[in-house]
C-alpha positions in Angstrom: 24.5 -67.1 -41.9 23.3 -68.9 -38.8 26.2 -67.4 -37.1 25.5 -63.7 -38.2 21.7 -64.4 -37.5 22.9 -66.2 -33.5 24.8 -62.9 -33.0 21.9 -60.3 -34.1 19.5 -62.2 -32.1 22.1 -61.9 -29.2 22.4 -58.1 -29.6 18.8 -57.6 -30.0 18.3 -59.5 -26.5 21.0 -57.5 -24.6 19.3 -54.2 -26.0 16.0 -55.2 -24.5 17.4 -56.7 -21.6 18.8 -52.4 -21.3 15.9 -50.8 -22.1 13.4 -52.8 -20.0 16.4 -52.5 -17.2 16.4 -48.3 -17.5 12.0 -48.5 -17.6 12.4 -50.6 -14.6 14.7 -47.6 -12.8 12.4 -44.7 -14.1 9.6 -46.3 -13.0 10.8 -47.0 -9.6 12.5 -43.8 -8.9 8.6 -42.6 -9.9 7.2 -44.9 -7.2 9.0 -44.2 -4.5 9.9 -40.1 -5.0 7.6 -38.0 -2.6 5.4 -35.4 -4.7 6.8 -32.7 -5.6 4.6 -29.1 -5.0 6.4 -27.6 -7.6 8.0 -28.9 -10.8 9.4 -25.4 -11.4 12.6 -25.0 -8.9 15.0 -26.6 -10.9 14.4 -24.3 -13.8 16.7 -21.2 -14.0 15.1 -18.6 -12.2 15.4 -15.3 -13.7 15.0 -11.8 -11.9 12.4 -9.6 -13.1 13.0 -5.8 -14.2 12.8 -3.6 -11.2 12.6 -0.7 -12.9 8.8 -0.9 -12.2 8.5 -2.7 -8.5 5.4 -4.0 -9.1 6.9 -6.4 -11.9 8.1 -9.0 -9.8 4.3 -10.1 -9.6 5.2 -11.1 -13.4 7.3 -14.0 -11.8 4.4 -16.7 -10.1 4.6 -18.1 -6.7 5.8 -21.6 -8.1 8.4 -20.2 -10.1 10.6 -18.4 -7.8 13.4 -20.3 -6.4 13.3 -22.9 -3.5 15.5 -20.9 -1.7 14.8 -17.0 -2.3 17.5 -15.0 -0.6 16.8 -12.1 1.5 19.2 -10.2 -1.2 17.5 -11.1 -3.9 13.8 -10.3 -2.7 15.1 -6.6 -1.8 15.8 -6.4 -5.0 12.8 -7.9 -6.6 11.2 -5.0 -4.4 9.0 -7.3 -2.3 8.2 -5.8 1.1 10.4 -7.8 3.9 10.3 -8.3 7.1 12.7 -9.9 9.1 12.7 -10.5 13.1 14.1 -6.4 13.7 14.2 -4.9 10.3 11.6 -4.2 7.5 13.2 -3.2 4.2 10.9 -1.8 0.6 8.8 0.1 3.1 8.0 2.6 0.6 6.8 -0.5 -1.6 3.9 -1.1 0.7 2.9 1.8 1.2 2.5 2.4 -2.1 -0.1 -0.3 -2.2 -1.9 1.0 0.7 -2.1 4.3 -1.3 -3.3 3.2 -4.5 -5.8 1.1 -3.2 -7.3 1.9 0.0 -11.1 2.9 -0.3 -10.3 6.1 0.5 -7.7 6.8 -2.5 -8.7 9.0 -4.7 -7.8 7.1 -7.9 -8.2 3.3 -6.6 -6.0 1.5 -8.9 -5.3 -2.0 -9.5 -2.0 -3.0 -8.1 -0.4 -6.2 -6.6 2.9 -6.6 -3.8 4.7 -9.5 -2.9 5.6 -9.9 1.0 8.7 -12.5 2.3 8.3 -12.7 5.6 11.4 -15.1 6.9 11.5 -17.4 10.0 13.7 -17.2 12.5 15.8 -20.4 10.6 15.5 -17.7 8.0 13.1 -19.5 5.8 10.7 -17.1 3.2 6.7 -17.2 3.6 5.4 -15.2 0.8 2.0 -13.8 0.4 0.5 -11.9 -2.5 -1.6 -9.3 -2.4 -3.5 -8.0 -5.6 -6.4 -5.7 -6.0 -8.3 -5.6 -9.4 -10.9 -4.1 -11.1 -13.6 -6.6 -12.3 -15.5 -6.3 -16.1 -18.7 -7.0 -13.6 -20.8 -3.7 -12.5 -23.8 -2.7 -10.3 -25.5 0.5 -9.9 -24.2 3.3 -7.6 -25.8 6.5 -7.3 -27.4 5.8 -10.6 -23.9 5.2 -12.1 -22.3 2.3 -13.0 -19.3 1.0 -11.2 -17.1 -1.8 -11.8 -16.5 -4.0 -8.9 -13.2 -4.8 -7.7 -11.7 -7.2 -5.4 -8.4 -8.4 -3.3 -6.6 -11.6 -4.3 -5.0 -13.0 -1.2 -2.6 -15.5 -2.0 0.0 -17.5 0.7 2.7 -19.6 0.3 4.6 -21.6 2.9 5.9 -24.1 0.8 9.6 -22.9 1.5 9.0 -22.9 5.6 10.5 -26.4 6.7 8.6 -26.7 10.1 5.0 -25.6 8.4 2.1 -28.2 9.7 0.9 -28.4 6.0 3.0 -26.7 3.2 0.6 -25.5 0.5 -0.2 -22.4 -1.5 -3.9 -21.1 -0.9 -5.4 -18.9 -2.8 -9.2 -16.5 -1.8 -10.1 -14.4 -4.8 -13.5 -13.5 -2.4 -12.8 -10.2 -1.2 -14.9 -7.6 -2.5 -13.4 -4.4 -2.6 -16.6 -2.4 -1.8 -16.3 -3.8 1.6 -12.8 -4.2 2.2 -10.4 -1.4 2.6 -6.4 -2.2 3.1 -4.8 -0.1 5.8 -2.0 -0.5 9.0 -3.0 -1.2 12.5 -0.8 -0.2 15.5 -0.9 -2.1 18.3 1.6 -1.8 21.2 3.4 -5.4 20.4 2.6 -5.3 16.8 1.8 -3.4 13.9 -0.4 -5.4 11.1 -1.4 -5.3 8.0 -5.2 -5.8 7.7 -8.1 -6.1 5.3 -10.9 -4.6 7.0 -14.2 -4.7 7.0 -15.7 -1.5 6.3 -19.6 -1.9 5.2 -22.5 -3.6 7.1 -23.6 -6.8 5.5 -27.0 -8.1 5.6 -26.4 -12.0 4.8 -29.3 -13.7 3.0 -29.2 -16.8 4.4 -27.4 -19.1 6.9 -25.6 -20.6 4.3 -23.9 -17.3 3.4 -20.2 -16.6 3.6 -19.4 -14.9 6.8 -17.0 -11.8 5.8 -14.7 -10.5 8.5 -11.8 -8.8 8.7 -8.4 -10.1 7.5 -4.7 -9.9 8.7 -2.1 -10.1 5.8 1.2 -9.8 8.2 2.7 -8.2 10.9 6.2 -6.8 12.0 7.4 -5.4 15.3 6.5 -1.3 15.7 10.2 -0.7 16.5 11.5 -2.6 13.7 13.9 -0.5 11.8 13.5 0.5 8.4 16.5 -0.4 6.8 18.8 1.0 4.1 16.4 4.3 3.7 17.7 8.3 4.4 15.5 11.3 4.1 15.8 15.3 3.9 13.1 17.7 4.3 12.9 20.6 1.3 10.8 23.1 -0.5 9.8 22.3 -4.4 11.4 24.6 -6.6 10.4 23.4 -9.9 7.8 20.5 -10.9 7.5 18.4 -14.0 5.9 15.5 -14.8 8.4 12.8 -14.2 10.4 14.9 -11.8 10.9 17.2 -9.7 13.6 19.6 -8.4 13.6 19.9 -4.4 15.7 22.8 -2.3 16.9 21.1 0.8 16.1 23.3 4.0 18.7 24.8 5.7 20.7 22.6 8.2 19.9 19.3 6.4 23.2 16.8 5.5 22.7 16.6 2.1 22.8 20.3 1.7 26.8 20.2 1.9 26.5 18.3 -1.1 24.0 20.2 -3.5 21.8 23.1 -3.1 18.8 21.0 -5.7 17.9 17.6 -5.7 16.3 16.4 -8.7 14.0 13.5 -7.7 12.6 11.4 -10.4 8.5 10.3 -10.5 8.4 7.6 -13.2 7.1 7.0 -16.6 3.6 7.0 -15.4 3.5 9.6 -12.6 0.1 11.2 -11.9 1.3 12.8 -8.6 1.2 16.8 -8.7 3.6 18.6 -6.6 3.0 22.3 -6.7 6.1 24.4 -6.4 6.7 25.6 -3.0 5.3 22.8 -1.7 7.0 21.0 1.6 7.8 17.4 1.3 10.0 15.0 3.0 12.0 12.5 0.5 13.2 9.3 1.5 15.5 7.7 -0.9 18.5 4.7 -0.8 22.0 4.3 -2.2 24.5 7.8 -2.7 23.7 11.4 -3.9 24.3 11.4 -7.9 26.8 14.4 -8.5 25.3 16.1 -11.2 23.6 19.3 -11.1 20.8 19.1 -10.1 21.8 16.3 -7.6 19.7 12.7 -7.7 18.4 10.9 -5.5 17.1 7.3 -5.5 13.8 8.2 -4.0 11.6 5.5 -2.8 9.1 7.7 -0.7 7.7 11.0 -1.5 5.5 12.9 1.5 3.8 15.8 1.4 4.7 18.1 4.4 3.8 21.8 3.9 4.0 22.6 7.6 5.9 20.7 10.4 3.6 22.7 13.3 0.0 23.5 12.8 -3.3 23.5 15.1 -7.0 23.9 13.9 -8.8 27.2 15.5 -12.7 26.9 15.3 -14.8 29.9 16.3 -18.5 29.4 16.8 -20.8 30.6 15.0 -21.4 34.6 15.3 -25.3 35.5 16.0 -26.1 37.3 12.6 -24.9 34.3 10.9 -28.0 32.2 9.6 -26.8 29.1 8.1 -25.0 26.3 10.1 -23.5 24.8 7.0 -20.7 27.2 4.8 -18.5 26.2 2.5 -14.5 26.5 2.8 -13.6 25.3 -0.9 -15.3 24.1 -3.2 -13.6 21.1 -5.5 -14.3 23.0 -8.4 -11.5 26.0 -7.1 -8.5 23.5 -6.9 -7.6 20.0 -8.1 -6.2 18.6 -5.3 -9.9 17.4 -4.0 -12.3 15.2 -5.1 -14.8 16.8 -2.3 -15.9 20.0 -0.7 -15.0 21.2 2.5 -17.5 22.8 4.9 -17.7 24.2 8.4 -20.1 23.9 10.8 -22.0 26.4 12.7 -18.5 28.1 13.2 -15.7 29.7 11.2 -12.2 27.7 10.4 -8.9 29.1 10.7 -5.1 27.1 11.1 -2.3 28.3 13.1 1.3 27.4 11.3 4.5 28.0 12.2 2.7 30.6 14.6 1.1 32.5 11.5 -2.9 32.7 11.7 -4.8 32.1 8.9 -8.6 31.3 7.2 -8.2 27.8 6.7 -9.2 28.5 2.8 -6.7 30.8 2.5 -4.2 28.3 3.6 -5.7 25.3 1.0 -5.6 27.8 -2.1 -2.1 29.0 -0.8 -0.6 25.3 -0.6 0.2 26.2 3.1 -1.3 22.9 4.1 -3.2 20.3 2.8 -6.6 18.6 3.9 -4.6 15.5 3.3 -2.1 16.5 6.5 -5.3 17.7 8.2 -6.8 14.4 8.1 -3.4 12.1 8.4 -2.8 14.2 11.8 -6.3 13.6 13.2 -5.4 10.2 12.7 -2.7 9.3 14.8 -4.2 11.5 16.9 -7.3 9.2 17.1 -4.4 6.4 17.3 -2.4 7.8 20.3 -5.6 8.0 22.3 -5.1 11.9 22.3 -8.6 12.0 20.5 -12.0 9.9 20.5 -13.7 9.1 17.4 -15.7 6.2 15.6 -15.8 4.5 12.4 -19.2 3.7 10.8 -20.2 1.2 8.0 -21.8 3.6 5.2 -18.4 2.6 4.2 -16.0 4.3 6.1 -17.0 7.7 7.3 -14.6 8.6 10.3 -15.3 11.2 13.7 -12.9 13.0 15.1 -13.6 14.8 18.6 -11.7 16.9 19.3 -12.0 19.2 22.8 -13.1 22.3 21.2 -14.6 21.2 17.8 -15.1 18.0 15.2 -14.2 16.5 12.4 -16.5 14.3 9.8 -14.5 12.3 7.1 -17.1 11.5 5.1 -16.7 8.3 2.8 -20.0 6.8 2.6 -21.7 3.9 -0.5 -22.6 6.2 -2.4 -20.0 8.2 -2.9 -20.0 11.4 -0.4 -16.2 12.2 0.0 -17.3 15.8 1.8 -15.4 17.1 4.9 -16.8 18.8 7.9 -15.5 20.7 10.4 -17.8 22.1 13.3 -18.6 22.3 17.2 -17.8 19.4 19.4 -21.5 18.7 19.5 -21.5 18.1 16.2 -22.7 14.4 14.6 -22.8 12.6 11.5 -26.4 13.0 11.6 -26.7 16.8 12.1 -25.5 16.9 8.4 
């Protein structure tokens, strides 16, 4: 009995001699590991569904992989850049669209941007804008307020000074507006500042504008094709384009079906002119498909606004082109001042109305023209803070963009003496 009880004390001793030698390990290999950001990278990573590009926002920061490959961020449909090539182009500016101040419908919506080193290293910001349960009063309504999220990572980038995530969730979106500027070494991504702030005391945050990234202005957009054609029929989750004559893709169908998505609330009116971008092959059914990953409006490839001043017997300064009420393509009116409107296109002359009702143009290719117009220095103009009503001078007359606090979406076109105050 003494023998058995020797040889179980024996064995007991050697088993806590083991476990007291394995504590001793885990507790040194705790001691002396370095901190690890994120616990996360050694669990299986799994791609989202890209059916809907914004889903890869369902995947956080800390959980995508240590090393997230160029190939697989393309096709989590983040926005890329890389030193000579931007790829999911389409991506951003479909954020830009939804939730600039000027969109019509601002909706919440969030992208993911891997910007990779030269060592080829990912930096990934986030972007989100949402729509608070907070309101305040505008125009005697009330609004929700909304904000940007601004999220960076640089955990991933090796030769970072200080490899963190940070995170501001104070961006109001009353204030802010998302947009691209184009500089002759750069184009960038900004939040800007669009409103003038009156701070309260010295002790106040200091708002100011923001850069989100950048990416060379001749950086090529890769792994995208587009066509120009006419819309020949129009559904809600599709639609069905004719190709013009002497595009490529013509030899291969005469109609291109081009999908819209489950939740589409884009309208394209048949015989409307629009430009389709889209990856991959042409389907060969009939109707063709497309992958499309950029749908724009382009009713007229030529046109130039003709203003007349005003005739003597003509009393009032301010008429109306269209009202919002006739069409429901604007949320505003359109007015002239002390003059008449009309648009040459394609060498046709025409009212300007008539050309809105008759989808000949749109105010929306009015207004992106006078833009880069303003942007090539072929133009002046100014931007106020009401909230970001925009001038355009023009040599023979003007144009007012209004997009003011509280709420005035109008458009004005008139002389060249013509101010924002004379309305």
């Amino acid at each position: 009995m003494k023998k058995v009880g020797v040889i179980i004390f024996v064995i007991a001793m050697i088993l806590i001699i083991i476990l007291g030698s394995l504590y001793i390990i885990d507790t040194s290999n705790m001691k002396n590991n370095k901190p690890v950001v994120f616990s996360t990278w050694g669990k299986k990573y799994t791609p989202p569904d890209t059916e809907n590009l914004s889903n890869i926002t369902n995947v956080e920061l800390e959980n995508l992989p240590k090393d997230y490959s160029l190939e697989q961020a393309i096709k989590d449909g983040c926005f890329i850049i890389t030193n000579n090539k931007i790829y999911n182009k389409n991506r951003l500016d479909e954020f830009i669209k939804n939730t600039e101040i000027n969109a019509q419908n601002r909706k919440e919506d969030t992208i993911r941007i891997v910007q990779y080193t030269k060592e080829g290293e990912p930096i990934i910001t986030e972007l989100s804008f949402k729509v608070k349960d907070e309101t305040y009063i505008l125009s005697g309504e009330n609004v929700n307020k909304t904000t940007y999220i601004l999220k960076r990572d640089n955990t991933r980038d090796s030769y970072a000074e200080k490899q963190e995530i940070t995170i501001d969730e104070d961006i109001p979106g009353e204030i802010y507006t998302i947009g691209l500027q184009e500089g002759c070494e750069s184009i960038t991504l900004s939040l800007a500042l669009i409103a003038q702030i009156n701070y309260v005391d010295a002790n106040s945050k200091i708002y100011d504008s923001i850069d989100i990234c950048s990416y060379l202005p001749n950086a090529e957009i890769a792994d995208s094709i587009y066509f120009y054609g006419k819309v020949i029929e129009s559904k809600q989750n599709y639609i069905i384009v004719e190709p013009n004559e002497g595009e490529e893709i013509r030899r291969s169908a005469d109609k291109i079906s081009v999908g819209l998505g489950e939740d589409n609330d884009a309208l394209y009116e048949v015989g409307t002119n629009v430009k389709i971008t889209y990856t991959g092959y042409v389907m060969e059914t009939y109707p063709a498909k497309v992958n499309a990953i950029n749908i724009e409006l382009k009713s007229a490839e030529n046109f130039e606004i003709r203003f007349y001043d005003k005739q003597p017997q003509t009393a009032t300064k301010i008429q109306k082109i269209l009202d919002k009420s006739e069409t429901d393509k604007y949320d505003y009116n359109i007015y002239t001042y002390d003059g008449s409107v009309n648009i040459l296109i394609n060498g046709e002359e025409m009212s300007l109305r008539n050309a809105l009702l008759e989808n000949k143009i749109t105010m929306n290719e009015i207004i992106a023209k006078a833009n880069k117009d303003l942007k090539d220095n072929k133009i002046t103009g100014d931007t106020y803070k009401d909230g970001g009503s925009i001038i355009y001078n023009y040599e023979n007359y003007t144009i007012i963009k209004y997009h003011t606090l509280n709420g005035n979406r109008d458009v004005y076109i008139g002389t060249k003496l013509m101010t924002i105050n004379d309305i």
